[in-house]
C-alpha positions in Angstrom: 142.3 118.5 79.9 145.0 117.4 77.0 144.2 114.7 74.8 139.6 115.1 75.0 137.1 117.3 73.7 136.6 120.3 76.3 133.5 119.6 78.2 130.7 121.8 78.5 129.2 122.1 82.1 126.0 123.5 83.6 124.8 124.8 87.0 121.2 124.3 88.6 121.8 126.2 91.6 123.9 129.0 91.4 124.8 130.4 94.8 128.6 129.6 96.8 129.0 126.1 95.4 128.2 127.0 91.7 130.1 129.8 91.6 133.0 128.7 93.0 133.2 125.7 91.0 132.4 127.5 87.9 135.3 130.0 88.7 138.0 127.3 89.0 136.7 125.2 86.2 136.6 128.1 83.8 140.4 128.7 84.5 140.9 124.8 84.1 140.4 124.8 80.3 136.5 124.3 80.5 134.9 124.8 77.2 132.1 126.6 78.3 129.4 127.1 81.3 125.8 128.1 81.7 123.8 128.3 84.7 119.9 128.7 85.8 118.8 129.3 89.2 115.4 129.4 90.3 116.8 133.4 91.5 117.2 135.2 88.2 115.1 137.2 86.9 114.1 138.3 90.8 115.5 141.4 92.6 116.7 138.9 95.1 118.6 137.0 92.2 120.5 140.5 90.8 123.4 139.6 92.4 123.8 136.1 91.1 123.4 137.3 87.5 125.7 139.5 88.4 128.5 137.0 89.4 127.8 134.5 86.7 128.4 138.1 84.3 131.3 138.9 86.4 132.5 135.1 85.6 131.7 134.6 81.8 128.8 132.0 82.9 125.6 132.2 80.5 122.3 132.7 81.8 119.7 130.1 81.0 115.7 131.5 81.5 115.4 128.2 82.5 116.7 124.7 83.6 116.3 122.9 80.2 117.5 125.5 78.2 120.7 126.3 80.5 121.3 122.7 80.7 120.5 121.5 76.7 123.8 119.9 75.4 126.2 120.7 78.5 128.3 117.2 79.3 127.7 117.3 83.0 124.8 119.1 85.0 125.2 119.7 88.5 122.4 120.1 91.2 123.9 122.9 93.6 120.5 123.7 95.0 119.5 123.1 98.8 118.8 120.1 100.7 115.4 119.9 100.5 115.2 120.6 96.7 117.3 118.2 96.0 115.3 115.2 94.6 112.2 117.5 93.0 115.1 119.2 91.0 116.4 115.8 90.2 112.4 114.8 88.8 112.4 117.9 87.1 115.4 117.5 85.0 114.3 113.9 84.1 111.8 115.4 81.6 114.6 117.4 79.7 118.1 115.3 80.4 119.6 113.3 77.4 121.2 110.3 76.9 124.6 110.7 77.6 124.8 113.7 80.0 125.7 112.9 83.5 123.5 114.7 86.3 126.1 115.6 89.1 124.4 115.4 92.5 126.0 118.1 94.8 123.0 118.2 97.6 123.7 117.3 100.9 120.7 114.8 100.8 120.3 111.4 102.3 121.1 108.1 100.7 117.6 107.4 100.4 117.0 111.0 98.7 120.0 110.4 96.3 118.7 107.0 95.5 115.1 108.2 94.5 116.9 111.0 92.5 118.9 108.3 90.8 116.2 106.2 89.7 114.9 109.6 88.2 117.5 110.5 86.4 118.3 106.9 85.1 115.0 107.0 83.5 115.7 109.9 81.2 119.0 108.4 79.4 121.2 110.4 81.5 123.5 109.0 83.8 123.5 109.8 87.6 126.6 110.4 89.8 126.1 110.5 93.3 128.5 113.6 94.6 129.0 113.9 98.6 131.1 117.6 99.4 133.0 116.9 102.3 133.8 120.4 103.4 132.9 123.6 102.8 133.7 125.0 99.3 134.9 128.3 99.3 138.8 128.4 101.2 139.3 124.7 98.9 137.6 125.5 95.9 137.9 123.3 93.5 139.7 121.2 95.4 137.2 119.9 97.7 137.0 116.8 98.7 134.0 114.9 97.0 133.4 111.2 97.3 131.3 109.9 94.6 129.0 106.8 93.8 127.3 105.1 90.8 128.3 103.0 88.1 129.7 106.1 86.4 131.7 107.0 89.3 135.0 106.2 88.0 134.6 107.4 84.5 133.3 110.7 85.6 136.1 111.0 88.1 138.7 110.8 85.7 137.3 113.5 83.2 136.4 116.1 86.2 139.4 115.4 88.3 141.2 116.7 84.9 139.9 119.6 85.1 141.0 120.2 89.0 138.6 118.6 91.0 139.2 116.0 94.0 136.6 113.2 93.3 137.3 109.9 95.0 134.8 107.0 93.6 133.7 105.0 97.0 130.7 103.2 95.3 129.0 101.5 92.0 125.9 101.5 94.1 124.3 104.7 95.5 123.8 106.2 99.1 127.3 104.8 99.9 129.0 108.3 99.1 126.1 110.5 101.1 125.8 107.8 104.1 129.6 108.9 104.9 129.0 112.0 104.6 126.0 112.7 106.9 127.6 110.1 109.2 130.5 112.6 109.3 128.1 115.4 109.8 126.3 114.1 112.9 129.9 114.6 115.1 130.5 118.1 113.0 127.5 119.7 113.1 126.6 118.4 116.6 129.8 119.7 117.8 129.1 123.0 116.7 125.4 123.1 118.1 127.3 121.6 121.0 129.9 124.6 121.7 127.0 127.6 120.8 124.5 126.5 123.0 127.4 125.8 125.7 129.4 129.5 125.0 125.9 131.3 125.2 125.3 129.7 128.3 128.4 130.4 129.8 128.2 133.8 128.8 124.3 134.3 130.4 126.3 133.3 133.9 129.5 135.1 133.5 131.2 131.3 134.0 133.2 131.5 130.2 136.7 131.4 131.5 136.4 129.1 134.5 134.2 126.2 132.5 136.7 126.8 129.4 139.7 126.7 131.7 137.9 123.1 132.8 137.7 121.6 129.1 141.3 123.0 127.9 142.3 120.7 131.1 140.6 117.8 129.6 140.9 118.7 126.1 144.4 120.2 126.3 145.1 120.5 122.4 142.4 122.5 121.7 141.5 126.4 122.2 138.5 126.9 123.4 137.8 130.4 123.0 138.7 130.1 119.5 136.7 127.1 118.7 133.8 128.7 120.3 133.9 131.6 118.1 135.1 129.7 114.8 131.8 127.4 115.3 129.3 130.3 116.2 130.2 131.8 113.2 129.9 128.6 110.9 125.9 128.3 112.8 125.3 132.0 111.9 126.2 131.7 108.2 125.8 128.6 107.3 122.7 127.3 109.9 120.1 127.4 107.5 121.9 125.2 104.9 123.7 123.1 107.7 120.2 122.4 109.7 118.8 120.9 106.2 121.1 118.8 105.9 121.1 117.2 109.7 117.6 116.8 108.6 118.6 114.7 105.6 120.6 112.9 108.5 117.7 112.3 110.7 115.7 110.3 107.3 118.9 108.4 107.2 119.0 107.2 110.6 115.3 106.6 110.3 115.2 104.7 107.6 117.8 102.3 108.9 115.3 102.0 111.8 117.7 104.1 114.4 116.5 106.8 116.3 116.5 110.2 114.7 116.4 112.2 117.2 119.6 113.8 118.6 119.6 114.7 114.5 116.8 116.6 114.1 117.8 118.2 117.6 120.8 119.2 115.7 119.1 120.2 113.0 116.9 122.4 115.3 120.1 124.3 117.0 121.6 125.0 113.4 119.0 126.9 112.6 118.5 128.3 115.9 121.6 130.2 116.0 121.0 131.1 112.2 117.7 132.8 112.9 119.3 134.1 116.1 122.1 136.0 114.8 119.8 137.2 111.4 117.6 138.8 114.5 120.5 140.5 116.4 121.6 141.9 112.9 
């Protein structure tokens, strides 16, 4: 970024989202990035040392040490980790880092987190994805929220990302989000449970034919099999997050359920495809 000191960045979390971003901000003009991820060191977590290796990312044997001095920290980690991982940094953030939330977490989970991070000195930005990262990279749309929203935008937008500030206050950002993701995920859980069972009574192409004549636009075959494949590699992840979605329904006082339902089907057809393989 011409014309300001080359930030350095670090990773908690370093699976598709941290590597991806790490890749595209490396070839941005970054100055430098380390990761940690609660992985390395296992056998499970060979291949992630691996890529970091493979991307000129530094290793840290831990969260403090990979984070010490880096300008912004992102939180890449899973849904439900999201605000213990936030606590846990609080004991080793400084004044004037900015902890970059990345979690698909509920408002009310990002809001906790914030007041957690606030504590420390550091600063908090609320970051919502709003796709998945790896055909975008970089380039993902990311709404973000807190009083450092704008400033933040305007340094990592330099270096390639799409950050639009939405919010001084937080749970704005992640409330569109998950409202988005109730229609997207519950489409998909939607069009797997309906496929399988059209496929159990050999009645695919007649109840197909049906919805292209109501839904002329859009292929049905095609859709089935795009969103089948979303559930079986992404499910896991995916049903965490509709159950972030759920605890912000709930604690609006709106019913939960059809959510967590969601949530439930996700993993489903995760668990159900990691069976048939």
């Amino acid at each position: 970024m011409a014309g300001s000191t080359p930030a350095t960045i670090a990773f908690i979390g370093f699976g598709e989202v941290g590597q991806t971003f790490a890749r595209d901000l490396l070839a941005n003009g970054v100055a430098g990035i380390r990761a940690y991820d609660l992985l390395f060191g296992t056998e499970p977590g060979r291949r992630l040392e691996q890529a970091a290796q493979r991307l000129g990312v530094g290793l840290g044997a831990t969260a403090a040490e990979a984070c010490a001095g880096a300008s912004f920290v992102f939180s890449a980690v899973t849904a439900d980790r999201a605000e213990a991982v936030a606590g846990e940094a609080a004991s080793w953030l400084k004044p004037g880092q900015i902890f970059v939330d990345v979690n698909s977490a509920a408002p009310t989970t990002k809001q906790r987190a914030a007041r957690a991070v606030e504590a420390s000195g550091a600063a908090y930005l609320e970051a919502a994805v709003m796709a998945p990262v790896l055909k975008p990279g970089l380039k993902v749309a990311i709404l973000a929220g807190g009083p450092k929203a704008q400033a933040a935008a305007a340094t990592l937008n330099g270096f390639g990302m799409n950050l639009t500030p939405v919010s001084e206050a937080f749970g704005r950002a992640s409330a569109m989000k998950l409202c988005r993701s109730i229609v997207i995920k519950g489409l998909e859980a939607l069009m797997v449970d309906c496929a399988t069972a059209c496929a159990a009574w050999d009645v695919t192409e007649p109840v197909f034919a049906s919805l292209h004549a109501t839904f002329p636009s859009i292929d049905f075959h095609r859709l089935a099999a795009d969103m089948r494949e979303r559930v079986a590699t992404h499910g896991v992840r995916r049903a965490a997050e509709m159950r972030e979605a759920a605890e912000m329904l709930a604690a609006a006082g709106l019913e939960p359920g059809l959510a967590a339902a969601v949530a439930d089907a996700q993993q489903r057809g995760a668990r159900a495809t990691a069976a048939g393989a």
